[in-house]
Structure formats: structure tokens, C-alpha cells
C-alpha positions as CSV (number, residue, x, y, z in Angstrom):
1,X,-40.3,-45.4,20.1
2,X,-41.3,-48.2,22.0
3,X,-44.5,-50.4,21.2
4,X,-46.1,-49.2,24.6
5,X,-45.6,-45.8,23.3
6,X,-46.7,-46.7,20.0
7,X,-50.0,-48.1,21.2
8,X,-50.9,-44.9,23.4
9,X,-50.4,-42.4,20.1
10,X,-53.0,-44.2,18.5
11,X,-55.8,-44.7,21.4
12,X,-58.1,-41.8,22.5
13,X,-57.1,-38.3,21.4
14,X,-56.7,-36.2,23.9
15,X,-59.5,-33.2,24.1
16,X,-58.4,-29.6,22.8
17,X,-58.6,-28.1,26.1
18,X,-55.5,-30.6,27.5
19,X,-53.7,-30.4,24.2
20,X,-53.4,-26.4,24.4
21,X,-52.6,-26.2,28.2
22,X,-50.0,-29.0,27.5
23,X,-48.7,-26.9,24.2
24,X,-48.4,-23.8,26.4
25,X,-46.7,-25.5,29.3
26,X,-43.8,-26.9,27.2
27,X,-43.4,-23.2,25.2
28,X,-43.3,-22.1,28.6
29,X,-40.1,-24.0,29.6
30,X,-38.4,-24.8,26.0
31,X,-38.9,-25.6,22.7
32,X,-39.6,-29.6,21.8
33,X,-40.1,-30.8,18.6
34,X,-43.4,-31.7,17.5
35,X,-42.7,-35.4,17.6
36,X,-41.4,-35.0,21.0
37,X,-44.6,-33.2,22.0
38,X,-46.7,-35.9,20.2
39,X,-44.4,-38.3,22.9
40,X,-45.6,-36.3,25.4
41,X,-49.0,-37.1,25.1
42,X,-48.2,-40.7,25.0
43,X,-46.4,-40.3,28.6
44,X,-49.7,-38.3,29.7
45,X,-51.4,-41.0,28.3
46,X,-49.7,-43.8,29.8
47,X,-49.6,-42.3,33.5
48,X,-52.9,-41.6,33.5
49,X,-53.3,-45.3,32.5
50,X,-51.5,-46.4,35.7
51,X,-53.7,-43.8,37.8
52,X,-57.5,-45.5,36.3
53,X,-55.9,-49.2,35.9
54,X,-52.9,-49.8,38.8
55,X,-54.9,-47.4,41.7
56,X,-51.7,-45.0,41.7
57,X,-52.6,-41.8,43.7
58,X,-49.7,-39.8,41.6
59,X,-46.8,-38.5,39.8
60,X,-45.1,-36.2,39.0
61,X,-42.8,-35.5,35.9
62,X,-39.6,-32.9,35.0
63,X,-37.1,-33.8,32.1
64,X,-34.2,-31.3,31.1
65,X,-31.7,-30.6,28.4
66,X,-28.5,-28.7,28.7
67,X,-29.4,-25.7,30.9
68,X,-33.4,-25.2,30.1
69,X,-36.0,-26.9,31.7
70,X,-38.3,-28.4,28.5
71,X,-41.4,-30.1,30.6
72,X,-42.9,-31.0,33.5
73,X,-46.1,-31.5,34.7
74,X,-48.3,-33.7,38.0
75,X,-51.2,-35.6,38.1
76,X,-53.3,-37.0,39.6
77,X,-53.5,-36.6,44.0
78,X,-50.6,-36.4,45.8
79,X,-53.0,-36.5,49.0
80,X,-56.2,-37.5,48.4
81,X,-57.3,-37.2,52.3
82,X,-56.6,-33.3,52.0
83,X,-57.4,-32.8,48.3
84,X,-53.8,-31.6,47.2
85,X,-53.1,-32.0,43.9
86,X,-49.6,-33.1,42.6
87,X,-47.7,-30.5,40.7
88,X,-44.3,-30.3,39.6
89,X,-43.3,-28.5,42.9
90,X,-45.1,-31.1,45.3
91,X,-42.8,-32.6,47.5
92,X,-42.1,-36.7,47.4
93,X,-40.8,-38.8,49.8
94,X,-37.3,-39.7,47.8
95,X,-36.5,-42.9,49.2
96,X,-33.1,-43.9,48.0
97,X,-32.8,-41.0,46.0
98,X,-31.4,-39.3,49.4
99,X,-27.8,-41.4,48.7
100,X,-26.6,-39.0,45.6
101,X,-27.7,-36.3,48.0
102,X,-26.0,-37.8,51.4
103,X,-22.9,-38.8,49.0
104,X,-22.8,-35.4,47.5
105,X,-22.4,-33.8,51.0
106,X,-19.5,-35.7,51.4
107,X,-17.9,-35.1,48.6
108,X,-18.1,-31.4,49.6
109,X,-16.0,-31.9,52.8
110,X,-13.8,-34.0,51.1
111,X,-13.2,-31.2,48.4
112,X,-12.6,-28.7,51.2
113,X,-10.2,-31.0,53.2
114,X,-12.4,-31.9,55.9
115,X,-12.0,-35.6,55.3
116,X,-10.7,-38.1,53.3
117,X,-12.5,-40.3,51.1
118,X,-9.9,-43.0,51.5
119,X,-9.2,-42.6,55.2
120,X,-11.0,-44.8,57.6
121,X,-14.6,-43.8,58.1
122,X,-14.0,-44.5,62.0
123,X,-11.9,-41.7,61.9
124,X,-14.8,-39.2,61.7
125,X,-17.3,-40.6,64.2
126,X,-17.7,-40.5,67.9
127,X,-16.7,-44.0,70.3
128,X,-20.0,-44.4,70.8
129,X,-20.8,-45.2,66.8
130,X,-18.1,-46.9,65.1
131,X,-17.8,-49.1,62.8
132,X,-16.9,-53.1,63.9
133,X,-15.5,-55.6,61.7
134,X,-15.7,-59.2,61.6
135,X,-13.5,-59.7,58.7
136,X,-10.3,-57.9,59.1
137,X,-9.4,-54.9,60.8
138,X,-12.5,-52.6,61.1
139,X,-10.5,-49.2,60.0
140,X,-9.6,-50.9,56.7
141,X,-13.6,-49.1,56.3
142,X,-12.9,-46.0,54.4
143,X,-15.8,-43.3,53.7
144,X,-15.5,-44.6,50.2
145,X,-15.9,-48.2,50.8
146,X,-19.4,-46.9,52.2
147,X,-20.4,-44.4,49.4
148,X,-19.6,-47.4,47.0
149,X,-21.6,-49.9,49.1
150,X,-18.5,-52.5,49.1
151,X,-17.3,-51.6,52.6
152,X,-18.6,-54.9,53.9
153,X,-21.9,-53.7,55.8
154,X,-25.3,-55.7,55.2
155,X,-28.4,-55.5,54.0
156,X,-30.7,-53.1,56.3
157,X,-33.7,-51.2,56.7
158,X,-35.7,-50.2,59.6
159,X,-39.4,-48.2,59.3
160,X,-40.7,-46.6,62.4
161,X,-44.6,-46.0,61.8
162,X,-45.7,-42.6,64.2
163,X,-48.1,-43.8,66.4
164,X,-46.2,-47.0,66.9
165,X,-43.7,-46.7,69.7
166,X,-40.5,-44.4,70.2
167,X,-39.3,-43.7,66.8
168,X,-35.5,-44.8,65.9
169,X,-33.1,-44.9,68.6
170,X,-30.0,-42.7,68.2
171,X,-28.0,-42.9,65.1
172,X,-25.2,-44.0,67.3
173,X,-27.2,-46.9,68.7
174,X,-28.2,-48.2,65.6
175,X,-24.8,-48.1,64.1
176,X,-23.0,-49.7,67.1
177,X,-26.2,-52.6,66.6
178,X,-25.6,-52.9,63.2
179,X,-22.9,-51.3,61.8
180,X,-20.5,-54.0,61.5
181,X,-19.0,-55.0,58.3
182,X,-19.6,-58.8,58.1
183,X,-17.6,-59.2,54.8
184,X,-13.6,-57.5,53.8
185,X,-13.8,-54.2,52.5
186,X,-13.9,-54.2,48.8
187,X,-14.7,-57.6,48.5
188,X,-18.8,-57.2,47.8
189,X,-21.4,-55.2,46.6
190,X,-23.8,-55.3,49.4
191,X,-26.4,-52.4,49.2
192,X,-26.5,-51.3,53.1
193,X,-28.8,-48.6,54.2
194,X,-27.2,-48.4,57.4
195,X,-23.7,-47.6,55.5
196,X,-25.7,-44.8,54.2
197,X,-26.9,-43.7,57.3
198,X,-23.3,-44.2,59.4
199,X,-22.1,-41.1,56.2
200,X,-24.8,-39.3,57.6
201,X,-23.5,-39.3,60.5
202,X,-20.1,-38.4,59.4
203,X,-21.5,-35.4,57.8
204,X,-22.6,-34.5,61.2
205,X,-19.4,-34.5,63.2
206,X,-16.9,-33.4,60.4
207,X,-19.3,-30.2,59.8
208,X,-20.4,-29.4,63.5
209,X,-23.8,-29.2,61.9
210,X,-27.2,-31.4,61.9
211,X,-27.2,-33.6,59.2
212,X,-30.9,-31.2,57.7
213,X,-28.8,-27.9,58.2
214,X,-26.3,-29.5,56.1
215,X,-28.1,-30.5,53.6
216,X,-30.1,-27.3,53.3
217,X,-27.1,-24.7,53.4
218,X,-24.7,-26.7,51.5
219,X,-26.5,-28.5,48.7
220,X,-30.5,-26.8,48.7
221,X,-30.1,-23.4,48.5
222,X,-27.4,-23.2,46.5
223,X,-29.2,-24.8,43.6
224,X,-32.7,-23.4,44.3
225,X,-34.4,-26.5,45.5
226,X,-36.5,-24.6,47.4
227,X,-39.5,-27.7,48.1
228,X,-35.9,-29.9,49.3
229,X,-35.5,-31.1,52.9
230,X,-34.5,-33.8,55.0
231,X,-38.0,-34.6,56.4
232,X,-40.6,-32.8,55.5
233,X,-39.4,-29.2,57.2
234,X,-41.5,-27.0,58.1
235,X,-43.7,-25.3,56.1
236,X,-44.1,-27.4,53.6
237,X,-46.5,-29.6,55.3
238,X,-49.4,-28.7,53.4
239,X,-48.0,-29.2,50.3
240,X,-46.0,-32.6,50.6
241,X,-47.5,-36.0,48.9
242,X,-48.8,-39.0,51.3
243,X,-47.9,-42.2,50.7
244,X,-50.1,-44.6,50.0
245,X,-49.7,-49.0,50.2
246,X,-50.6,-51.5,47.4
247,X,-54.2,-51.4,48.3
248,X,-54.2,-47.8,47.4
249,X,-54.6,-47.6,51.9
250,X,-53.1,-44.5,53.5
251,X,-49.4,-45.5,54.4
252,X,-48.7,-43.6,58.5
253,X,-45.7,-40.7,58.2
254,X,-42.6,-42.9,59.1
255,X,-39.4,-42.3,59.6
256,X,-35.8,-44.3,59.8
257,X,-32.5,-45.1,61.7
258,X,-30.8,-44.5,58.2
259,X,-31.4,-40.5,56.9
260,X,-28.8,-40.8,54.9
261,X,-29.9,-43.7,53.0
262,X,-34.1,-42.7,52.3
263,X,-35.0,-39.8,54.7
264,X,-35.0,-36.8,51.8
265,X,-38.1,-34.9,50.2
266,X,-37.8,-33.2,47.0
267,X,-40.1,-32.2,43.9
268,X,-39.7,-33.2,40.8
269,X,-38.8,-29.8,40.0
270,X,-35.9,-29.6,42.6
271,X,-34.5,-33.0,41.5
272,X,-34.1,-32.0,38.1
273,X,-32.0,-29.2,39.5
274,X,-29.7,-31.4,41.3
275,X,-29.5,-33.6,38.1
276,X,-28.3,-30.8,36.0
277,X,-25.8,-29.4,38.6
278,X,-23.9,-32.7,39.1
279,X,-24.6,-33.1,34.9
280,X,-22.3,-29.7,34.4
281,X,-25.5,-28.0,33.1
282,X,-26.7,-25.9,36.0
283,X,-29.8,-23.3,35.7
284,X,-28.9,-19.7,35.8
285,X,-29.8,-19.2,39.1
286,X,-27.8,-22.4,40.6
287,X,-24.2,-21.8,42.4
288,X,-21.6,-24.6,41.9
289,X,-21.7,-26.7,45.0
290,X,-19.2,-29.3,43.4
291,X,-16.1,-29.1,40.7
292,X,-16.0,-30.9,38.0
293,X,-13.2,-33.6,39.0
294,X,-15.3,-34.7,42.3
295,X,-18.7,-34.6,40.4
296,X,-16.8,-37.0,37.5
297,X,-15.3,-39.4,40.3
298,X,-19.1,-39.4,42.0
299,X,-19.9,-41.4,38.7
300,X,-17.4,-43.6,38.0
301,X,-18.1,-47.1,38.8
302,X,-16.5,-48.5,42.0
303,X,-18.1,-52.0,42.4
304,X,-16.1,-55.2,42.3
305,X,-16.4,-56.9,38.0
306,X,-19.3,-59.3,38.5
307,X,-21.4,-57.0,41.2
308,X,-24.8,-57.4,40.6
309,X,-25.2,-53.1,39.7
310,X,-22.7,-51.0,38.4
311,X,-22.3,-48.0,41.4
312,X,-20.0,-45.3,41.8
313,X,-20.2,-42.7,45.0
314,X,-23.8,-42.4,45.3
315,X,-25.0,-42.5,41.7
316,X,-26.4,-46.5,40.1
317,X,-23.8,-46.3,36.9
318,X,-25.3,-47.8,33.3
319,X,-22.7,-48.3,30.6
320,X,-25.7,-49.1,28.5
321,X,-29.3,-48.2,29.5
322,X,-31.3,-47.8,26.4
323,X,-28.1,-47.8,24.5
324,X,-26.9,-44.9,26.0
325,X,-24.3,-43.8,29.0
326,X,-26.4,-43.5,32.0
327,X,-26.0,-42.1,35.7
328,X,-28.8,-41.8,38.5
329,X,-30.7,-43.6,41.3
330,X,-34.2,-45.2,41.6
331,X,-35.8,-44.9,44.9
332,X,-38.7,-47.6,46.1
333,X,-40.3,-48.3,49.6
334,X,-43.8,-48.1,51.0
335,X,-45.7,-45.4,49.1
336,X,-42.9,-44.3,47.6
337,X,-41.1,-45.0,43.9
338,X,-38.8,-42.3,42.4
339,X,-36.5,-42.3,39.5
340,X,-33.4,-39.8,38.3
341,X,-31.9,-40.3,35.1
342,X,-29.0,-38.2,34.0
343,X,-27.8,-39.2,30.1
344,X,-24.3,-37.3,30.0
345,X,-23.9,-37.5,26.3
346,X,-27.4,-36.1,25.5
347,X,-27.2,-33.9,28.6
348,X,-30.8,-35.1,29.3
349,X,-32.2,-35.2,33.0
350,X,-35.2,-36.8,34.0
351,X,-37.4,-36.5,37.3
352,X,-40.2,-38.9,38.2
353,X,-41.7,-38.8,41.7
354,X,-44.8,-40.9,43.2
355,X,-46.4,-41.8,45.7
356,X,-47.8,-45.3,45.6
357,X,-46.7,-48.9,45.6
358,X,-45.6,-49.8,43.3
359,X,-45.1,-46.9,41.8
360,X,-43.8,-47.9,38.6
361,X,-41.5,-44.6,38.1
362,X,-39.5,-46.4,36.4
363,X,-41.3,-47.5,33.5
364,X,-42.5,-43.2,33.3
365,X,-39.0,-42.5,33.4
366,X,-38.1,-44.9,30.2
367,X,-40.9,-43.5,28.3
368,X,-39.5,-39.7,29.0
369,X,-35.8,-40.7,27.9
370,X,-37.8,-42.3,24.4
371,X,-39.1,-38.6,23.7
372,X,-36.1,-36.7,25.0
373,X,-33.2,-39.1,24.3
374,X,-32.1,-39.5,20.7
375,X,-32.0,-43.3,19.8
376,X,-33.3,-44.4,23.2
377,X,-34.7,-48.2,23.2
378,X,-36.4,-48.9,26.6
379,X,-34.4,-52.1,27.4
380,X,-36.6,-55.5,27.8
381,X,-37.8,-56.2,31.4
382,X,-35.4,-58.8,32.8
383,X,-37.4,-62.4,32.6
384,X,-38.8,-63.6,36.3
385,X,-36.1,-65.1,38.1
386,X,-37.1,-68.9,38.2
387,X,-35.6,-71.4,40.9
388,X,-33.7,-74.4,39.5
389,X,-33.1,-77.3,41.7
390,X,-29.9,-77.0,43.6
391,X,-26.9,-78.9,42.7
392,X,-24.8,-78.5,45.1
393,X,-20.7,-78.6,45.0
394,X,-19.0,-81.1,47.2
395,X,-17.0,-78.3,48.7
396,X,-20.6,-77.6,50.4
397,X,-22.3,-80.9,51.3
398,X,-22.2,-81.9,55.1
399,X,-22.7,-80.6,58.2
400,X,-21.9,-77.2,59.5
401,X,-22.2,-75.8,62.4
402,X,-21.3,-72.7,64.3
403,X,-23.4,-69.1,65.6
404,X,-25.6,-66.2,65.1
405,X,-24.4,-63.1,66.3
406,X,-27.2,-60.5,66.8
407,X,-26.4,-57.2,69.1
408,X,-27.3,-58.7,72.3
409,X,-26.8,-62.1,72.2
410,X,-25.0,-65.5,70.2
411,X,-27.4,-68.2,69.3
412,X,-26.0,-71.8,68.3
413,X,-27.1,-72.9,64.8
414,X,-26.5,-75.9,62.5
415,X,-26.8,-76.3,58.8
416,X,-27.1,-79.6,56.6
417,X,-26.8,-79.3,52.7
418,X,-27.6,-82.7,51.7
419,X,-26.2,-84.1,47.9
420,X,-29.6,-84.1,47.1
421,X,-30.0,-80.0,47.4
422,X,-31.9,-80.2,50.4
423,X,-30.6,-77.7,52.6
424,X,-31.6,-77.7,56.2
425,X,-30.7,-75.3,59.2
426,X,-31.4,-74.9,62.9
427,X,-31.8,-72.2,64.8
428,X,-31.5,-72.5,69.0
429,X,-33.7,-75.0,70.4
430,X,-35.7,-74.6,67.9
431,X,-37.2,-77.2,65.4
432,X,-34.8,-78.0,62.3
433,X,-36.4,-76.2,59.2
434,X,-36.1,-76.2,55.5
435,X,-34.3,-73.7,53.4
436,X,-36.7,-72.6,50.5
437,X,-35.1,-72.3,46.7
438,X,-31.3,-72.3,47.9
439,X,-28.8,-71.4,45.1
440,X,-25.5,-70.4,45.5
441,X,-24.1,-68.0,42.9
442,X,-20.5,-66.6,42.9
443,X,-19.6,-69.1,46.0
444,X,-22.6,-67.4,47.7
445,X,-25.2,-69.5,48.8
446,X,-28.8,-67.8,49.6
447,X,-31.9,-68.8,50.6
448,X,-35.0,-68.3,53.2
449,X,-36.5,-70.3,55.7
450,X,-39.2,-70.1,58.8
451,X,-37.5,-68.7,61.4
452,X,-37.0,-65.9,64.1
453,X,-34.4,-64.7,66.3
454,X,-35.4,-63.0,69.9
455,X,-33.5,-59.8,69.9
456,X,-35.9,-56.9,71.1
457,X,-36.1,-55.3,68.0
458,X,-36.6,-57.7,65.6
459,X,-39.2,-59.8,68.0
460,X,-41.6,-56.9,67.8
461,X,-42.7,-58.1,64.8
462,X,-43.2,-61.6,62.6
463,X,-40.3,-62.7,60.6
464,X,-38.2,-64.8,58.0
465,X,-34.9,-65.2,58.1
466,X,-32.6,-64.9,54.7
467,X,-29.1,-66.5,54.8
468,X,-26.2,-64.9,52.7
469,X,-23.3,-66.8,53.3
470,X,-19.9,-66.7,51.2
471,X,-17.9,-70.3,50.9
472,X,-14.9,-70.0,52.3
473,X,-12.6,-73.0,52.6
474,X,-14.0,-75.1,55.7
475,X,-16.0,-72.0,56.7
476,X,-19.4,-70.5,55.8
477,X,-19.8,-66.7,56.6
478,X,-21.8,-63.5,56.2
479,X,-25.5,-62.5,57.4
480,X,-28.8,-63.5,58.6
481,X,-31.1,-61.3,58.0
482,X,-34.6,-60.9,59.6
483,X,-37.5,-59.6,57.1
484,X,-40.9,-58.4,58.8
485,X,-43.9,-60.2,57.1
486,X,-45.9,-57.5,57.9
487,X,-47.7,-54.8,55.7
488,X,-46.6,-52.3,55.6
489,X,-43.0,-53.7,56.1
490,X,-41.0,-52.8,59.2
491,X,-37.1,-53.8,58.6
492,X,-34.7,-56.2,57.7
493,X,-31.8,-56.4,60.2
494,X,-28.7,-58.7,59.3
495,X,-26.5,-60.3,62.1
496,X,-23.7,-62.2,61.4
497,X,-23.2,-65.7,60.9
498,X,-20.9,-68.3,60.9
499,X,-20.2,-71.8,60.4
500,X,-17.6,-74.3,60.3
501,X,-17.8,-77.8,58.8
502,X,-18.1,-80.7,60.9
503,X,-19.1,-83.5,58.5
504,X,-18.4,-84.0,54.7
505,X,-20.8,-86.1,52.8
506,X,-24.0,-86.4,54.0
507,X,-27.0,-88.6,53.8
């Protein structure tokens, strides 16, 4: 038991009244031990905590073992503005929580021959939406290379606010902007929204169907997720959770040029039924959607050794989380944070949904796995990264210089990494600028400077610019990506860049 945990058992008991409702709902759905109900109270506890202290509006909680439901429970608002109140059945905005689902559709096709997990992905999408490549040939892309997030594509995320213009363009549009994979297949891990949303689109033209229809028939119904769409479909308007920003401000509906990757709703409910169908511990009333060899290959890791997160096809994989085997996804973006844990060995699955940011669902989540999960430790918060001056290699020094390729355009640019660390870049005409904090890690070299670039879309709105560029040989390749500084945030949109150098040494 954690000393978070610890601390709340011993603060304010909570009245009768809460403790008999509490008792009653957890006869209702199984039958925890006494010291996991005493646990309970110290998640109640500790989520009411957030709601008085951090401003968040709401969560919601479900945790399963085996085939039985053994808790779940809401609080606080999941829309203050109309007064709803979150229950286990309200439905959240899922954020990235919508890849297992989008991957998971996939994986269905591919078990009924539709497609091929190791073909190209080009194969299965229209001329006007394909997949480019600046490394290699661009069908060397399979459908896997996407669910695993190593096919090469960038960083990207794109928010469209109602009331604030058009909405996205086509899904064809956006993936012919920025579908392009800017390193070789399997070489990265690069989490890419817009991989997510091009397998979206894949779903759409191997099945015939709209990518909602799919996901309702196919996955949905079948397991009884009956508060599940993608969107908020309708008729479940009045019950669905707003989202709400850091200063606890009302957060505008929005929607994405990426479904695929963050576009899902679900209660916490309905997302412990999806845990326990692709854990092999479905509810009574669930149909198999998946066998068991696809639903094992969805979680067995497929990142590179070294990749920053352990991920398989669609599911974040843990070797050790807590000390115990772990598959799931987190989900995080304005007004939203979302956990799903699945603990194969303890066949334990655990929902958390809110609606605020941050959310901190995550921290709920590791408090449920210490009352459910036998042994579980929460594991220590990794330490605030801290910038170390940059020492860097010979092999990088001098002067480069080469282009930005965004959609529309090619802009000239020129970097100088100095022996010193300094790191300097150019964009266009403009003025030369200072990259803050470089570092380069695994011949990567990062960093983020003053900047913008003039494409249409990403000169609606105020932006920095990110470099990822890999070191290779005499050149310097990968992305620059442009980050809205507003708040709410807008999107990050990567273009590729490269450099060749013209000058060793330097001053």
C-alpha cells in the first residue's frame, strides 16, 4: 500500500451514510475483501482530494477481476454548466484511448482476410491518401508499421474548436499533407496521431463502411458498450462529460483530422468491458469479437530495443509496472485524461475517465491496481528531466545547411552547432535564432527555438518550432514540427527537414 494511500486511511472518516452506499455498491457487483474495501475509501478519498484541491470537475472509476465487475463509482460533475453528474455510465472523451479501439478494428479485418497486417498500408487507401516516403520506398509502410507507431510518420495533432472555422479537411487531405513517413520503416518509435488516423481510414475502404458504423457494429455492440461511440452519437448528448482547461474554464466541443488516433467516447463502464474482452475474461453478455492468437499478438511489444515506450498493436506494453505484467493505454489532451490498465496475470482491469486538465487519471488508476492487484507497488514518479549543457560530438559541429519541406512549399534553412553547444538555426529570411536546451540522445538531436513557418494551416495560429533530427553521416534528417502556443492548444504539424554539412569545425 502506498504512503499516499496510507495517509488517506488515517484522515477524516468517512460518514455512515457514504460508507453503507459504498458497502452496498461493491456487494452489488462482487465480493472485495474488507481490506480492499477499506482501499476503496482511500481512492474515494484521494479523488475527492483532487476535486476540492486541483479544481478537477470529475472522474469516474470501474476495476474488474476475471469475469465480474467488483467496483465502480463517479464523482464529482461531469458538466457543471448543465448539472450532470458523473456516474459510471457517463460518457468521456477517450483521447488516445481510441488507438486499442482503432487497432482492434483492424485486427478484425485482418482475422477475416480482408487485409494484411504486413502488406503495405497503401494498398488499402484511395490515390488521393497515400502514404509518401522520404526515406525509402513509401510501400515498405505496412498496416503494422502504423499500429506499432515505427512506420516512420511524425509527431502530429490537429484540434478544430466549433465555432472556429471549417472543421478538419478531408481525411484524405490531411494524410496526403502529412502523411509522409520522414524516417525508414521500423527504424523509430515516433508516436504519430496521423498514423492512427491514416488506419482509420483503412478501416473505411477495406469494410465499405464509415469508420463510426464500424466501430459500433463490429466492436460496440458486440461487447455491450452501450454509452461507446466515435463522437458523441446521438442520443447521448445529454449525458456525455464536458471538458474543461487548467483553469477549470469550459473547454469548446472539438474535433480532429485523426479519429482514429483520439476521436472515441466511452464510460468507464464500457471500457472495462473492452479491457476484459481483449483480457480473455469477457462478461456473460459479451460476444468474442477477437481470437485469442490476434488479441495475444495486439500485446506483444513491437518497438525497436531502446524506444522510449514499450508498444505493441495499439496497447502501451509494461514488462514491469508496479512489479507486475501490464498492458493498456493512457489518454491525455485538453479536458481530457483517461487511463486502462489490464494486469494479465491477476486478470485485473481498471477504468479511469476525467474530464479536466490535467486530469491526473493516472495516479487514480495506480491507487486502484494497489487495492485490486496483489503485490502492486505504485512505481516512483520519474525525476523532472533537467537540461545539461550540450557537449557536442565532432561528427556534429559545423555548418549545415539544406530545406524545410512543408505541404505547399520548401523553405531554405541553415544550422550552426558551435563546439561550445551553442546551436543556432535559420529559417528563410528570417533572423538567425537560438536553439533552447539541445541534447542529442541516440544520434538524435532535439531542441526548440522562436520560429514559424507560413503554411496556411499552421500560420493561423502562434508557434514554436521543435527540431528532431537523426545524425546520419554528412546528413541531418527528420522533422520540424510547429507547436501552437495557444490555450487551449491547436496542433503540432511536422514537415520534413534536411541538412547537409557544409563546414566542419566551427567558431
Amino acid at each position: 500500500m502506498s504512503r499516499r494511500l496510507q495517509r488517506l486511511r488515517t484522515g477524516p472518516t468517512v460518514r455512515a451514510p457514504g460508507m453503507l452506499l459504498l458497502t452496498l455498491l461493491l456487494l452489488a457487483h462482487g465480493t472485495p475483501t474488507a481490506a480492499q474495501e477499506a482501499d476503496v475509501q482511500a481512492v474515494r478519498s484521494l479523488i475527492h482530494e483532487l476535486i476540492r484541491e486541483e479544481g478537477l470537475p470529475s472522474a469516474a472509476v470501474s476495476v474488474a477481476r476475471g469475469g465480474e465487475i467488483l467496483w465502480e463509482e463517479g464523482f464529482g460533475w461531469a458538466d457543471r454548466e448543465r448539472q450532470i453528474r458523473a456516474t459510471p455510465h457517463t460518457p468521456y472523451s477517450l483521447a488516445s484511448i481510441s488507438k486499442p479501439i482503432t487497432a482492434t478494428a483492424i485486427l478484425i479485418l485482418s482475422e477475416r482476410g480482408e487485409l494484411d497486417l504486413d502488406g503495405p498500408a497503401n494498398a488499402y487507401l484511395p490515390p488521393a491518401g497515400r502514404i509518401r516516403s522520404y526515406e525509402g520506398d513509401a510501400d515498405a509502410v505496412t498496416v503494422r508499421h502504423l499500429l506499432s507507431h515505427t512506420g516512420g510518420l511524425p509527431l502530429h495533432y490537429q484540434f478544430f474548436y466549433r465555432g472556429e472555422g471549417d472543421g478538419p479537411p478531408p481525411m484524405d487531405t490531411s494524410i496526403h499533407r502529412y502523411g509522409a513517413a520522414l524516417h525508414r520503416p521500423g527504424e523509430r518509435y515516433v508516436y504519430s496521431n496521423i498514423g492512427y488516423g491514416v488506419l482509420n481510414r483503412i478501416v473505411e475502404q477495406v469494410s465499405g463502411r464509415s469508420f463510426a458504423h464500424f466501430s459500433q457494429t463490429e466492436i460496440f455492440t458486440p461487447l455491450g458498450m452501450h454509452r461507446s461511440s466515435l463522437d458523441i452519437r446521438p442520443g447521448l448528448e445529454p449525458y456525455s462529460a464536458a471538458r474543461y482547461g487548467n483553469e477549470q474554464e469550459w473547454i469548446p466541443f472539438y474535433d480532429f483530422d485523426h479519429p482514429g488516433a483520439s476521436a472515441h467516447w466511452a464510460s468507464a463502464h464500457d471500457l472495462v468491458r473492452f479491457g476484459l474482452s481483449h483480457g480473455g475474461w469477457p462478461l456473460n453478455d459479451q460476444r468474442e469479437i477477437l481470437g485469442e492468437e490476434a488479441r495475444l499478438a495486439m500485446r506483444r511489444m513491437e518497438t525497436p530495443p531502446g524506444s522510449p515506450r514499450g508498444y505493441g498493436l495499439g496497447w502501451i506494453v509494461a514488462e514491469d509496472h508496479g512489479g507486475h505484467r501490464q498492458f493498456g493505454h493512457s489518454g491525455g489532451m485538453p479536458g481530457v485524461s483517461t487511463q486502462l490498465q489490464i494486469y494479465p496475470d491477476a486478470e485485473v482491469v481498471i477504468a479511469v475517465v476525467t474530464n479536466g486538465s490535467p486530469g491526473r487519471a493516472g495516479v487514480i488508476a495506480n491507487a486502484v491496481a494497489e487495492a485490486f492487484v496483489p503485490g502492486f507497488e505504485t512505481p516512483d514518479s520519474p525525476s523532472p528531466s533537467r537540461w545539461d549543457s550540450f557537449a557536442p560530438p565532432p561528427a556534429l559541429v559545423g555548418r549545415w545547411e539544406g530545406e524545410i519541406e512543408t505541404w505547399d512549399r520548401q523553405i531554405p534553412v541553415g544550422l550552426e552547432v558551435r563546439p561550445d553547444g551553442a546551436v543556432h538555426v535559420r529559417v528563410g529570411n528570417g533572423l538567425t535564432t537560438l536553439v533552447n536546451e539541445p541534447q542529442l540522445n541516440d544520434g538524435v538531436l532535439r531542441g526548440e527555438f522562436l520560429g514559424t513557418l507560413p503554411s496556411p494551416d499552421m500560420a493561423l495560429r502562434p508557434h514554436t518550432l521543435l527540431l528532431e533530427l537523426t545524425l546520419d553521416g554528412e546528413r541531418l534528417r527528420g522533422s520540424v514540427t510547429a507547436r501552437s502556443t495557444t490555450n487551449p492548444i491547436h496542433f503540432a504539424l511536422s514537415s520534413r527537414m534536411e541538412l547537409r554539412r557544409t563546414e566542419a569545425g566551427g567558431r
